[in-house]
N, C-alpha and C positions, 0 to 999 in steps of 0.2 A: 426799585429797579436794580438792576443788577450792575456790576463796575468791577473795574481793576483798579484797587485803594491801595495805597503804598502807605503801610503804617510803621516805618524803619525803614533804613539802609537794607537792602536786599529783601525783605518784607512785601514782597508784592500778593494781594491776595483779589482772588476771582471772589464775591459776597454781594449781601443787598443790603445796600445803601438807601437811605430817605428821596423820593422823586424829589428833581430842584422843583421849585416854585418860581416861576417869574415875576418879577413884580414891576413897578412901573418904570417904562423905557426897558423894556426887557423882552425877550420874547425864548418859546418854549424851544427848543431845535432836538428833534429826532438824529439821532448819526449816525449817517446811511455808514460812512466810511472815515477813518481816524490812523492816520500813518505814524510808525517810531521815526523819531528825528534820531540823526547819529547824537544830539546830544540830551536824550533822553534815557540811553542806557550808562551813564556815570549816574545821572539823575535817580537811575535805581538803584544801581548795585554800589556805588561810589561817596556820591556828593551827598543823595540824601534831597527835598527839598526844603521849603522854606517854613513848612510846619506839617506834621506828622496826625492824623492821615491825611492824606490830597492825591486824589485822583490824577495821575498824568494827562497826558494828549495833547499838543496845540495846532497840530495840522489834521485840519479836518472840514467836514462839510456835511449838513442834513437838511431834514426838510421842516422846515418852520410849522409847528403843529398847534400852537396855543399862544397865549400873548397876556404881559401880564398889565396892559391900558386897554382901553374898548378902542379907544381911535388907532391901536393899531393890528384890530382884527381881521382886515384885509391885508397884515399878510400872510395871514396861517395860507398853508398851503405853498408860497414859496421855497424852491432852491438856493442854499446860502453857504458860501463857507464864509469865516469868519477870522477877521484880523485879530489875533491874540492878547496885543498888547492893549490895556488899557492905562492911557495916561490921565495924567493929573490936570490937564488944559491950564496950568497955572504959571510953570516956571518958563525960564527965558525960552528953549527949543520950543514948548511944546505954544508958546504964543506967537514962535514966526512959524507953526506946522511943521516942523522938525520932532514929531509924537516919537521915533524910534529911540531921540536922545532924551528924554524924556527922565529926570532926576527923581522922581519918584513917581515910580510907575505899580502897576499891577499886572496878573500876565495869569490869564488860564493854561494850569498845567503845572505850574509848578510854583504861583505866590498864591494860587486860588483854585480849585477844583480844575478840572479838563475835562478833553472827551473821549478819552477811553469808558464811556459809559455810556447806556442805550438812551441819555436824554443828559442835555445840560440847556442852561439858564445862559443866554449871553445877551449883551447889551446890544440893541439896536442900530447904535452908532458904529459897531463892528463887522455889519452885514455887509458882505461883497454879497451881489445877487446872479446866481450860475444861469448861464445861457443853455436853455432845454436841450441842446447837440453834446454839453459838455459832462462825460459820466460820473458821476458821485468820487468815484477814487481818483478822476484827475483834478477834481475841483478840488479833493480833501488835498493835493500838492501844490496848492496855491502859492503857500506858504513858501517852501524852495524856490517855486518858479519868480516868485514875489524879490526874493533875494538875491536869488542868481541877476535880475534882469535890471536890481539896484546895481550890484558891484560892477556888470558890465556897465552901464550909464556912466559912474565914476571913473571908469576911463576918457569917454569921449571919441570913443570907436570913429574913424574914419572910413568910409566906405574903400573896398579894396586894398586893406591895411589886411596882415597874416596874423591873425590872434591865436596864443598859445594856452593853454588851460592844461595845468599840472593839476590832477586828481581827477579821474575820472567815475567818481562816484555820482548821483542822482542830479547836484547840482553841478557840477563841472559838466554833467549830459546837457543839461538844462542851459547853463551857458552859450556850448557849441551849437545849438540849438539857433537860440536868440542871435548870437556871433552872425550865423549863416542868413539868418530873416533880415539882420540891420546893414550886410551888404559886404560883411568880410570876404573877402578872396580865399585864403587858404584858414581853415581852424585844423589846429596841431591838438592831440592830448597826450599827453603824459600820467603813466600812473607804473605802477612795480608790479600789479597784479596784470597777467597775460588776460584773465576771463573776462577782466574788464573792458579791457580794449578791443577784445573779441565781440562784447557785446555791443561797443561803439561803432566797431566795423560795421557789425549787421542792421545800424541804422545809417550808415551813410557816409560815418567819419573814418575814413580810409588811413588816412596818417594818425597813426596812435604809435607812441615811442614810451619803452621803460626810461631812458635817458635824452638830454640833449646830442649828445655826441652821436646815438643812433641814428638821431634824425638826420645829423647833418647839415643842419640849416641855422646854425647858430649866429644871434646877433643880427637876425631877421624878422621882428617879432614888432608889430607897433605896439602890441598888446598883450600883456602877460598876464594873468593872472593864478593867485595861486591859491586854488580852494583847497588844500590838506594840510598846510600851517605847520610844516614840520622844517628844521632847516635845510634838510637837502634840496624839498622843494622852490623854497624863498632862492635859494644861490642857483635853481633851475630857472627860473622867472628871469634874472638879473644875466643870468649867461645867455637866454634865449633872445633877451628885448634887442632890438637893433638901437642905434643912435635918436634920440630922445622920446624915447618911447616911454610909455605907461605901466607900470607895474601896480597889478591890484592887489592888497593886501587885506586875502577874505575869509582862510580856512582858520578856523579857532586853534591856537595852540596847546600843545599839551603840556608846553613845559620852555624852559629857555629857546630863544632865534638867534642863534652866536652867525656870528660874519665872520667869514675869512677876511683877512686882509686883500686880495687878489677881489676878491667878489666884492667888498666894498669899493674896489679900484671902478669896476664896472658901473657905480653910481656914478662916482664920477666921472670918468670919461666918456660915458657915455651920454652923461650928462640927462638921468632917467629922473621922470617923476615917479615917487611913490607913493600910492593914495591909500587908506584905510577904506572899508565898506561895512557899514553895520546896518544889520535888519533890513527893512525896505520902506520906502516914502508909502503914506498912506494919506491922503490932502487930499482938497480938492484942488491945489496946482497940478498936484500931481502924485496920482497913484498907480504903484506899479501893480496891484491887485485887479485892479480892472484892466490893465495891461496883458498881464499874465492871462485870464482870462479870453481875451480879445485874441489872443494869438493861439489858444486852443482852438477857439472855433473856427479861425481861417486854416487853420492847420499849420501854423508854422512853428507853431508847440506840438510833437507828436508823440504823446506817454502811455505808448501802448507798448506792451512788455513790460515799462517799468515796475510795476507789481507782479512781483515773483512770487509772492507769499502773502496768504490770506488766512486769518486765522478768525475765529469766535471770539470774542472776549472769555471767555471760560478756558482759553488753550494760551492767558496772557504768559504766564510762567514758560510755556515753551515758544514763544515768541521771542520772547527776551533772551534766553539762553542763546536764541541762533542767531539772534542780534549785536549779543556781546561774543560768543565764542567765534564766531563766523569757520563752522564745521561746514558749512554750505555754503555755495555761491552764492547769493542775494542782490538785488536792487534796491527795491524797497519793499517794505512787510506793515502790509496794512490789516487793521481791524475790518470786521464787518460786523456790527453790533446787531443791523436787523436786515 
């Protein structure tokens, strides 16, 4: 089959690869659609992954075409995207279902093959199964929506509470989204880039602010969160939260989070809670995967426009380029392998 194989730092190469084989507790998955996560482009050009060569991809979704047990030949033919991480079921998280903190874990995409390729091999036990309403490239965003809809939970959103969302990138949309379905009153975003915010307007979300101070509404906020992890936005969260409000702490950082002293003041007196948010619940208490899903199909997940850019797997090298140079405005940039 054909793939985009990363064999080095910056090495990304369009080639034929060996078809996976599935084997038992396994099943075959065509992939209709496979999106770049923002942290899959350090992953190329950067970081490198976990062993050389490995197929990128972990947001995605296909169609179940082969299987490698007989008793689970009924389900060739199903819709599936597919939770990425595979845990170890052994250490303390992963026996109270806490699989995302998972101390030795595995992860298609980047400890093990992915699917930026027109076929991978995934465990059975990782199948979200997609609702026939919902299209191949919203199902392949499971994954964000999956996270976004954890880090809001870890506030504890109040119905009729103003939630603010600094980064207005794919899951900060994803957030205000969910924000607006679980009963918030006003969602604010913030972001530095004007196209963004223009493209939030053109879904619905009217108040978008490059700063606090723009907005005007500072220290109103039951809910803050901050999906771009950079410091100006953490001391935007802390200046926006009103008096014991929630501050979610969800955008991966790129480097140190220094505190003013004035903005630390704002913890305290405000007397804020700050919560971390990692990955997303995938249980059966509780999974935000079938969540995520469940709100596309009633429509209160709505990810039409978000794919801006659609590319072949054979066009992966100029995918990435637009993905790290960001020469163009983007959303999201998904694969279409078949």
């Amino acid at each position: 089959m054909k793939a985009c194989n990363l064999h080095g730092i910056g090495d990304l190469r369009y080639e034929d690869v060996p078809d996976p084989v599935p084997g038992e507790g396994e099943v075959l998955l065509k992939v209709k659609a496979a999106g770049i996560c923002g942290s899959d482009v350090p992953r190329v050009f950067t970081k490198g992954t976990y062993h050389f060569p490995t197929i990128p991809g972990h947001e995605f979704a296909g169609e179940i075409v082969g299987a490698g047990s007989p008793e689970d030949a009924g389900l060739v033919g199903r819709r599936a995207a597919v939770f990425p991480l595979l845990p170890c079921f052994s250490c303390g998280p992963c026996k109270d279902e806490h699989y995302a903190s998972c101390t030795d874990y595995d992860y298609y995409g980047s400890r093990r093959d992915g699917a930026f390729a027109e076929y991978i091999a995934v465990k059975k036990w990782n199948l979200v199964f997609v609702p026939d309403g919902v299209p191949y490239e919203w199902a392949a965003m499971c994954e964000p929506c999956a996270v976004g809809i954890h880090a809001l939970g870890r506030a504890a959103l109040r119905e009729g509470a103003t939630v603010c969302i600094f980064g207005a990138g794919p899951i900060g949309l994803i957030i205000a989204q969910v924000a607006r379905a679980q009963g918030a009153a006003d969602v604010v975003l913030f972001d530095v880039d004007p196209k963004k915010l223009e493209f939030a307007r053109a879904r619905g979300f009217e108040h978008g602010f490059s700063t606090v101070e723009d907005w005007g509404g500072g220290a109103a906020a039951g809910v803050c969160v901050d999906a771009a992890g950079v410091p100006q936005t953490l001391a935007g969260c802390l200046r926006a939260a009103g008096a014991f409000g929630t501050v979610v702490l969800m955008g991966n950082p790129s480097g140190d989070m220094p505190l003013s002293q004035h903005d630390y003041w704002e913890i305290l007196r405000k007397q804020l809670t700050l919560v971390g948010t990692w990955n997303s619940d995938y249980a059966a208490r509780k999974n935000d995967w079938k969540q995520a899903l469940s709100y596309m199909e009633s429509g209160a997940l709505d990810l039409t426009g978000f794919v801006t850019h659609s590319f072949p797997l054979a066009d992966c090298e100029k995918a990435f380029r637009l993905a790290r140079d960001r020469n163009e405005f983007y959303v999201k940039i998904m694969f279409s392998p078949s």
